[in-house]
C-alpha positions as CSV (number, residue, x, y, z in Angstrom):
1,X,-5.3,18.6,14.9
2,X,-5.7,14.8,14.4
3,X,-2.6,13.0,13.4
4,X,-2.2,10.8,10.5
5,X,-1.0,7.9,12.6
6,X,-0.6,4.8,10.7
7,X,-0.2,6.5,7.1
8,X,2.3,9.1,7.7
9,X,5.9,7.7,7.9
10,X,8.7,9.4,9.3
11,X,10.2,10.5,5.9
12,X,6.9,12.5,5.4
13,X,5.4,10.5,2.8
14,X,2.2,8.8,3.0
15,X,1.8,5.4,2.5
16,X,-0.2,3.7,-0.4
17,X,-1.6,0.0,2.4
18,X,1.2,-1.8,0.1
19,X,0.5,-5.6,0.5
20,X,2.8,-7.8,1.8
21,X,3.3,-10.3,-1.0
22,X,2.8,-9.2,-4.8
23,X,-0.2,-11.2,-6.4
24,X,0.1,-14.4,-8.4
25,X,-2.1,-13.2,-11.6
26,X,-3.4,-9.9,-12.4
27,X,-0.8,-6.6,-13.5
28,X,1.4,-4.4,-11.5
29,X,3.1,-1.5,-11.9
30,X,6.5,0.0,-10.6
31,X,5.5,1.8,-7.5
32,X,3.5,-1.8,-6.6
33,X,7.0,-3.6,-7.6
34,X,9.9,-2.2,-6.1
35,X,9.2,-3.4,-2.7
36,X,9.4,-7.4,-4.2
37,X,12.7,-6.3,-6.6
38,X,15.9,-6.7,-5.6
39,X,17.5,-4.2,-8.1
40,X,16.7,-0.5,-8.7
41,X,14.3,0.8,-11.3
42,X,17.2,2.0,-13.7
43,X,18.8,-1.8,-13.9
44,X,14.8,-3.3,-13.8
45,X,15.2,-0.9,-17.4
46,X,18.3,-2.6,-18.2
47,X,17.0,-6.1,-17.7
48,X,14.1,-5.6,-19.6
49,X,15.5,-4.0,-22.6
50,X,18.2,-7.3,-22.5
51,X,15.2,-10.0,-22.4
52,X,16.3,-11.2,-18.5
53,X,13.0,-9.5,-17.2
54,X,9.7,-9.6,-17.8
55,X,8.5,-7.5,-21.0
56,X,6.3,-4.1,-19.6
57,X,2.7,-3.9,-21.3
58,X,1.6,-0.3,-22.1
59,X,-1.6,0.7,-21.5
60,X,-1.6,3.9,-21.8
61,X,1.0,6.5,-22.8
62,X,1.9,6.7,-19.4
63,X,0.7,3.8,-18.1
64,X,2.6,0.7,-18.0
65,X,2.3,-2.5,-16.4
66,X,4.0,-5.9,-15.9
67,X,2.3,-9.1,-15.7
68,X,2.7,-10.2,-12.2
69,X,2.6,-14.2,-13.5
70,X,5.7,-12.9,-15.4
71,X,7.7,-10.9,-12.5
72,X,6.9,-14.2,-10.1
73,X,8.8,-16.7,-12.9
74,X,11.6,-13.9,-13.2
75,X,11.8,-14.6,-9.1
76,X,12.2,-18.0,-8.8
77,X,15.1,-17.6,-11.0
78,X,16.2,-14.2,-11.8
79,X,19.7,-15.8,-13.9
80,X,17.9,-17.9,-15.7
81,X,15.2,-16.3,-16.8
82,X,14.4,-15.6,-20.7
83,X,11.2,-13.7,-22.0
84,X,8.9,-16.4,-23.7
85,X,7.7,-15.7,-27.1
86,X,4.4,-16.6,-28.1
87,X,3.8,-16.8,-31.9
88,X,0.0,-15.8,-32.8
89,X,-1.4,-17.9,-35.5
């Protein structure tokens, strides 16, 4: 039987070819996130709900997305950060 090698880590799981840094521009989701955030999925929750993360679009009902333009600002500053508002006219 040929083995797995290279996608098959020792937990069992197979991995997804994550890449190493998160994009500048484009959307991400969760499972593409958690490797570049510091803090676990049920404070990213918290954060968001506060305003000190970046705001989730949702695409679907159970699809959702941040902007990864967003999560790099929230980065460079995570304490400081502050959702911006943009008024539609």
């Amino acid at each position: 039987m040929a083995r797995k090698s290279a996608d098959v880590q020792r937990t069992g799981e197979v991995s997804v070819n994550a890449p190493q840094t998160l994009p500048a521009v484009g959307f991400s989701r969760w499972e593409q996130l958690r490797q570049f955030i510091p803090v676990s999925r049920e404070t990213w929750r918290k954060l968001v709900k506060e305003g000190r993360a970046p705001q989730p679009q949702r695409w679907t009902e159970r699809c959702t997305v941040y902007s990864n333009e967003e999560v790099h600002r929230w980065m460079k500053n995570p304490a400081a950060y502050q959702v911006q508002i943009s008024i539609a006219v």
